[in-house]
KELUM-126421 format. One record per residue: residue number from 1; residue in one letter; x, y, z of N, C-alpha, C in turn. Coordinates in nm, 3 decimals. Layout:
PT   k r    n_c1    n_c2    n_c3   ca_c1   ca_c2   ca_c3    c_c1    c_c2    c_c3
PT NUM A       X       Y       Z       X       Y       Z       X       Y       Z
...
! end
This chain:
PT   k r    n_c1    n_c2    n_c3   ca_c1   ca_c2   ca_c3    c_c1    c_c2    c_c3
PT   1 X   7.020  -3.299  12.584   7.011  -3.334  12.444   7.135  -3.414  12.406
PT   2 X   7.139  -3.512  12.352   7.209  -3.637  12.356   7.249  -3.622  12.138
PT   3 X   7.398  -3.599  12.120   7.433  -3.622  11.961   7.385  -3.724  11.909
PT   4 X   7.375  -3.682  11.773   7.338  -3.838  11.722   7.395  -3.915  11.670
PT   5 X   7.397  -4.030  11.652   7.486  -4.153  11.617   7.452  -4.133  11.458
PT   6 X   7.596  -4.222  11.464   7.638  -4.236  11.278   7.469  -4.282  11.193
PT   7 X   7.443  -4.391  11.313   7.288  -4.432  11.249   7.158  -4.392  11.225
PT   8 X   7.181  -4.252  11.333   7.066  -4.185  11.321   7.091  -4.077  11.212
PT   9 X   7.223  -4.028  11.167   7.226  -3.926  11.061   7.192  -3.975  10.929
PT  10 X   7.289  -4.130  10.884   7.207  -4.220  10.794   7.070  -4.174  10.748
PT  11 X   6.986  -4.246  10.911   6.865  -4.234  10.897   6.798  -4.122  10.843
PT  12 X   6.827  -4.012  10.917   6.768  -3.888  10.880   6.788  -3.826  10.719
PT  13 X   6.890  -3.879  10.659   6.947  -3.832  10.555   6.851  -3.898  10.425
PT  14 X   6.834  -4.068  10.491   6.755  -4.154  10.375   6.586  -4.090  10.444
PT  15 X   6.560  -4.024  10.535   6.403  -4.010  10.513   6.374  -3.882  10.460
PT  16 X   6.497  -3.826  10.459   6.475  -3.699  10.414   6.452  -3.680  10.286
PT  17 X   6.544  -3.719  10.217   6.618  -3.734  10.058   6.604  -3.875  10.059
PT  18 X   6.579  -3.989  10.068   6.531  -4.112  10.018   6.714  -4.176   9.958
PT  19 X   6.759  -4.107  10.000   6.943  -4.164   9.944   7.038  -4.136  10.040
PT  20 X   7.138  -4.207  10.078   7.263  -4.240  10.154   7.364  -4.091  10.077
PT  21 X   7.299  -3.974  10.107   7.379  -3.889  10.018   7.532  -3.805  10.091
PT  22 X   7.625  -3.803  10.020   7.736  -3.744  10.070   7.716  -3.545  10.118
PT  23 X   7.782  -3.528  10.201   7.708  -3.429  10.265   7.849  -3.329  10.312
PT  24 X   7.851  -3.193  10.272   7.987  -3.107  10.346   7.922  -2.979  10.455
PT  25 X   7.992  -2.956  10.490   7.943  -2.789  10.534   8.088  -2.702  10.502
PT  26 X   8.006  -2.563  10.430   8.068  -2.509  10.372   8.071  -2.331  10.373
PT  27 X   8.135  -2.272  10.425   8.098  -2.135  10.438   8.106  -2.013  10.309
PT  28 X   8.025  -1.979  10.277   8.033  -1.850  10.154   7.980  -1.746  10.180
PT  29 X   8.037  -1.632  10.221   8.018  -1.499  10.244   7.988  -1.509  10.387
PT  30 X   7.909  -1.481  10.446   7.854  -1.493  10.619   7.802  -1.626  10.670
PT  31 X   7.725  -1.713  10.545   7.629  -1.795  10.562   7.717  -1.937  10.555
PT  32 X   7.685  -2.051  10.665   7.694  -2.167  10.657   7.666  -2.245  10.582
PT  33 X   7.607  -2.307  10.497   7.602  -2.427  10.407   7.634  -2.573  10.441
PT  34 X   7.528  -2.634  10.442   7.491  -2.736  10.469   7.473  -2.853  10.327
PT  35 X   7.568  -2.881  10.257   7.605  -2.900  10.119   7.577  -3.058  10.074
PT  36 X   7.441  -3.056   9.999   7.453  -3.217   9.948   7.499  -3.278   9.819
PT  37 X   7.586  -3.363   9.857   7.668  -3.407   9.681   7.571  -3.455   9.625
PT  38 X   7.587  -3.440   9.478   7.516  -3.522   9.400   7.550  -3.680   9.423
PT  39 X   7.656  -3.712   9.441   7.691  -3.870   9.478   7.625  -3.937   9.548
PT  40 X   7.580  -4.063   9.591   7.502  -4.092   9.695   7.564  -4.243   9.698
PT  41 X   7.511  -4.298   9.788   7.603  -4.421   9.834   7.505  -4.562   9.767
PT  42 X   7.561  -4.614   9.683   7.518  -4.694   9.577   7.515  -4.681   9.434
PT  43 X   7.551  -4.563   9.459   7.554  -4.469   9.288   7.704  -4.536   9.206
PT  44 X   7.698  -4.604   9.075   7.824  -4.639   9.036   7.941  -4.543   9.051
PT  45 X   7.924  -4.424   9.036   8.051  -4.348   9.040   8.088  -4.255   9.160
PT  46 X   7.976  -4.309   9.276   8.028  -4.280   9.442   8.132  -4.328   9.459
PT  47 X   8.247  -4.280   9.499   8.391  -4.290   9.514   8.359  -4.426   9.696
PT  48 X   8.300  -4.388   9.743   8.336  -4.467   9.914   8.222  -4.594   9.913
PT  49 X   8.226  -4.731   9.927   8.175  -4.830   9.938   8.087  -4.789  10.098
PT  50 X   7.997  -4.885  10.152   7.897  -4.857  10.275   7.988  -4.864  10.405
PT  51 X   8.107  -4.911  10.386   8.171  -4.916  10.516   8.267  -4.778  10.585
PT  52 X   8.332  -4.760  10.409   8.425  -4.617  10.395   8.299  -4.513  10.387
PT  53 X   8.165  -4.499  10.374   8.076  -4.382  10.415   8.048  -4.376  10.533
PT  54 X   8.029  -4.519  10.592   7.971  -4.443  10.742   8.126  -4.457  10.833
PT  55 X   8.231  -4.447  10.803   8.323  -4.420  10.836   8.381  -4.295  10.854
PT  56 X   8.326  -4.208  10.705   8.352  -4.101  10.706   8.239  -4.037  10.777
PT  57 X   8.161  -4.050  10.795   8.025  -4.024  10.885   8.044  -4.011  11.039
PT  58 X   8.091  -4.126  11.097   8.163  -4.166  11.231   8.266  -4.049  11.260
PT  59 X   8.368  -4.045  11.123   8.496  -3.955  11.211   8.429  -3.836  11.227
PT  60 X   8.323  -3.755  11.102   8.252  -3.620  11.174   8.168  -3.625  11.252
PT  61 X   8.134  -3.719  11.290   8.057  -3.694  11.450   8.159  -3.744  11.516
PT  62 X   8.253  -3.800  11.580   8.324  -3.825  11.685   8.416  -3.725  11.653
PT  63 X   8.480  -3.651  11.573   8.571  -3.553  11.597   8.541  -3.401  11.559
PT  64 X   8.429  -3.371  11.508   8.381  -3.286  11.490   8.228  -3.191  11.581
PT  65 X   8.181  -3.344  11.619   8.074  -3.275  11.660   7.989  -3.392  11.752
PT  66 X   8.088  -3.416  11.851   8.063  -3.514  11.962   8.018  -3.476  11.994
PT  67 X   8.022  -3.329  12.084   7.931  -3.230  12.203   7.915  -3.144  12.136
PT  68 X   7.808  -3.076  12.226   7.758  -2.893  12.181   7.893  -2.831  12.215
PT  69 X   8.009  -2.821  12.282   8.103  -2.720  12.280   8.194  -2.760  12.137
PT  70 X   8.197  -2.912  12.117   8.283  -2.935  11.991   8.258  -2.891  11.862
PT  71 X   8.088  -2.883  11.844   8.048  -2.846  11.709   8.056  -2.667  11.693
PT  72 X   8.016  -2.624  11.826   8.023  -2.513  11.850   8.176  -2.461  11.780
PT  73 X   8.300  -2.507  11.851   8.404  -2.491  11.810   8.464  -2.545  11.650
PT  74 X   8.381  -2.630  11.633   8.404  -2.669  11.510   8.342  -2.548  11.392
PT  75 X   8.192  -2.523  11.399   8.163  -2.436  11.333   8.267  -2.283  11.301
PT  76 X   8.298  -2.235  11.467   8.329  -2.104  11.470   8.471  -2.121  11.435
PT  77 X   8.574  -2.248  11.424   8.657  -2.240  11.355   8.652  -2.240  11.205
PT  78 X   8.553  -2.316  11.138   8.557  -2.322  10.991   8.507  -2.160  10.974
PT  79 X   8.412  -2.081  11.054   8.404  -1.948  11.027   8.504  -1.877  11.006
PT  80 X   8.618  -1.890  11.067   8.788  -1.785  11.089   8.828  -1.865  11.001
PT  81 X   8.907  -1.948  10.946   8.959  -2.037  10.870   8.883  -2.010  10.724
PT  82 X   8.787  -2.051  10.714   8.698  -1.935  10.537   8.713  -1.812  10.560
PT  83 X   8.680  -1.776  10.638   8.686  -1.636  10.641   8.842  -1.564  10.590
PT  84 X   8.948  -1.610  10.648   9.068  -1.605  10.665   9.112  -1.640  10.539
PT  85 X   9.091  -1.752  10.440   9.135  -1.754  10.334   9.054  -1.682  10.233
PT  86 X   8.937  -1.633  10.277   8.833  -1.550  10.170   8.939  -1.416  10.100
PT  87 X   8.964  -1.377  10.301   9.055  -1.216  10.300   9.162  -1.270  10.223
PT  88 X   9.207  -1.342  10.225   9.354  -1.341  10.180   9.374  -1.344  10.015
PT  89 X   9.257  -1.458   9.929   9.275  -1.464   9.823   9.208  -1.339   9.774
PT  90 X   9.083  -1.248   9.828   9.067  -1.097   9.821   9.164  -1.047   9.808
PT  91 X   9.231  -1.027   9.906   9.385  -0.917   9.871   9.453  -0.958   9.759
PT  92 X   9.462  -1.087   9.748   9.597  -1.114   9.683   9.527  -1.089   9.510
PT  93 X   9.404  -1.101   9.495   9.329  -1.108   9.377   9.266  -0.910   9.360
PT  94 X   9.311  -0.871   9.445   9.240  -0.727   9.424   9.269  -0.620   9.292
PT  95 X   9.204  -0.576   9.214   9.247  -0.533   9.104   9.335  -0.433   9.140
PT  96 X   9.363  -0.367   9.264   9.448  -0.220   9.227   9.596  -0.257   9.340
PT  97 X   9.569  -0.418   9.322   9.722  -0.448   9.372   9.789  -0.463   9.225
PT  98 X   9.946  -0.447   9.274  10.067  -0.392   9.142  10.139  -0.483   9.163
PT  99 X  10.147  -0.639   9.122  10.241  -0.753   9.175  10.319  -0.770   9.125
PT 100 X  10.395  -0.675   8.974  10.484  -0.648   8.926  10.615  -0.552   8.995
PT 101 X  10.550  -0.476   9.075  10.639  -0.412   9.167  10.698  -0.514   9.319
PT 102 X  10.643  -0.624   9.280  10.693  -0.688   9.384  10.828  -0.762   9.334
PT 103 X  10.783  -0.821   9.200  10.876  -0.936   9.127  10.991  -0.799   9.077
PT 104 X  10.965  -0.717   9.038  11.143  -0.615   9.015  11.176  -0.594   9.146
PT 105 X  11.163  -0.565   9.246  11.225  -0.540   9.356  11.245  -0.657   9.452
PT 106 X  11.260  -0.769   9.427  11.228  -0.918   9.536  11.352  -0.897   9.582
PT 107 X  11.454  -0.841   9.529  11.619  -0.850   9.618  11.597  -0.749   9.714
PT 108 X  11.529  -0.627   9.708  11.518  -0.555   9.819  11.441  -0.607   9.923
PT 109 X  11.336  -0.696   9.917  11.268  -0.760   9.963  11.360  -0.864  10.069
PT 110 X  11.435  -0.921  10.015  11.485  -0.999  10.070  11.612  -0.976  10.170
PT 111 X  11.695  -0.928  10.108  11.798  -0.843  10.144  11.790  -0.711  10.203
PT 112 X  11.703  -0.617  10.158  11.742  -0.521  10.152  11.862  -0.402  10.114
PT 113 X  11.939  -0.331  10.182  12.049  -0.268  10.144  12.159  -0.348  10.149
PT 114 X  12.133  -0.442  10.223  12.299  -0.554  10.244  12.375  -0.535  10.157
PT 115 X  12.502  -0.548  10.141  12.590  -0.514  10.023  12.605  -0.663   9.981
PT 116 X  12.627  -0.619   9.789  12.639  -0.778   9.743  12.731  -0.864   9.821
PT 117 X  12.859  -0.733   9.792  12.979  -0.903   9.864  12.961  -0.931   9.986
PT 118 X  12.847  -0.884  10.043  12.893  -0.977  10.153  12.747  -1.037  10.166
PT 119 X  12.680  -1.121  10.035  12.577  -1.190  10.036  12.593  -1.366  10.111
PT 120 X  12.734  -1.381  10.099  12.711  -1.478  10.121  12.691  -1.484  10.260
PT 121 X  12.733  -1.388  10.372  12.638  -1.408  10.502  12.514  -1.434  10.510
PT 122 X  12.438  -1.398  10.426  12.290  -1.411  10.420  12.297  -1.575  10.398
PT 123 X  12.309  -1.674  10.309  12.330  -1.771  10.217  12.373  -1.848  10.374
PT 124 X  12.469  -1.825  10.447  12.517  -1.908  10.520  12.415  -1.902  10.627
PT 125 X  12.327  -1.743  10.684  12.268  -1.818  10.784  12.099  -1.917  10.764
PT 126 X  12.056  -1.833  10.606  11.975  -1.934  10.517  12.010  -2.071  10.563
PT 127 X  12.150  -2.107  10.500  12.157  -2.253  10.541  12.182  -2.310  10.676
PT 128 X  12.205  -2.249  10.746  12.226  -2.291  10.902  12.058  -2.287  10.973
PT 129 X  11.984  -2.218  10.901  11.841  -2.186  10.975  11.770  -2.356  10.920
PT 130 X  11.822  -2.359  10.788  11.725  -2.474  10.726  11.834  -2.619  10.803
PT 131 X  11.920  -2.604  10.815  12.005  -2.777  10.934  11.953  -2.734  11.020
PT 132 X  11.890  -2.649  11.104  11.864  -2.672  11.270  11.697  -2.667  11.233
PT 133 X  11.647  -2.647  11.146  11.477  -2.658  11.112  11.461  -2.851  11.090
PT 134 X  11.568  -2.868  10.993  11.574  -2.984  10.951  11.620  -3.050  11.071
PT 135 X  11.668  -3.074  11.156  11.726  -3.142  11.271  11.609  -3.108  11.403
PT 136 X  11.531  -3.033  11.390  11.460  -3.014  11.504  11.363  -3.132  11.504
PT 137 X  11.294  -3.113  11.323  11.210  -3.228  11.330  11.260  -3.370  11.275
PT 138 X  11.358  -3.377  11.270  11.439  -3.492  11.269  11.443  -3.574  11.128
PT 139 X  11.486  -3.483  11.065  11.523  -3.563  10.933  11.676  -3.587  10.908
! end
């Protein structure tokens, strides 16, 4: 079974839906989504002219879903990756988290017991971590 070209998704898209329509995939709760914009390519307020659509068309099939192992991997990464930010804005949005107990205590957080005067050790290796971060990638 052979992918299909930028021209055949076109195709399939205008016999399907009769329009050049903009298209995402999108994960919500377990289920994949297969997402059609209202925009379509000729529409005055479609943002991408016919060259910048099947451009953007081209890069998701050549980098997304060249082969069955790429789409494969493509899918089951956007699965961990939604999934992953689902959990996270869950937690961080959960009603019987207390994020006020975070903001009074952020010096323990940070510090911990360290004694004030001798904060500025902290401060110095802060700044020595951010010149060798900054110098690694070469700014």
């Amino acid at each position: 079974m052979k992918p299909l070209v930028v021209d055949e998704v076109i195709h399939y898209l205008i016999h399907r839906w009769g329009k050049k329509y903009d298209f995402r995939l999108f994960k919500r709760g377990e289920y994949l989504y297969f997402q059609m914009m209202w925009g379509f390519l000729g529409q005055e307020s479609f943002p991408l002219n016919e060259v910048e659509y099947k451009k953007s068309i081209a890069w998701m099939r050549e980098n997304l879903f060249s082969s069955i192992p790429s789409s494969i991997l493509t899918v089951a990464t956007s699965f961990f990756v939604l999934g992953f930010f689902r959990g996270l804005f869950g937690f961080a949005m959960a009603s019987d988290k207390d994020w006020l107990s975070v903001l009074n205590n952020m010096q323990l957080y940070m510090v911990q017991a360290y004694p004030e005067e001798d904060f500025i050790r902290v401060w110095i290796s802060v700044g020595l971590a951010l010149v060798f971060a900054g110098m690694s990638i070469g700014l």
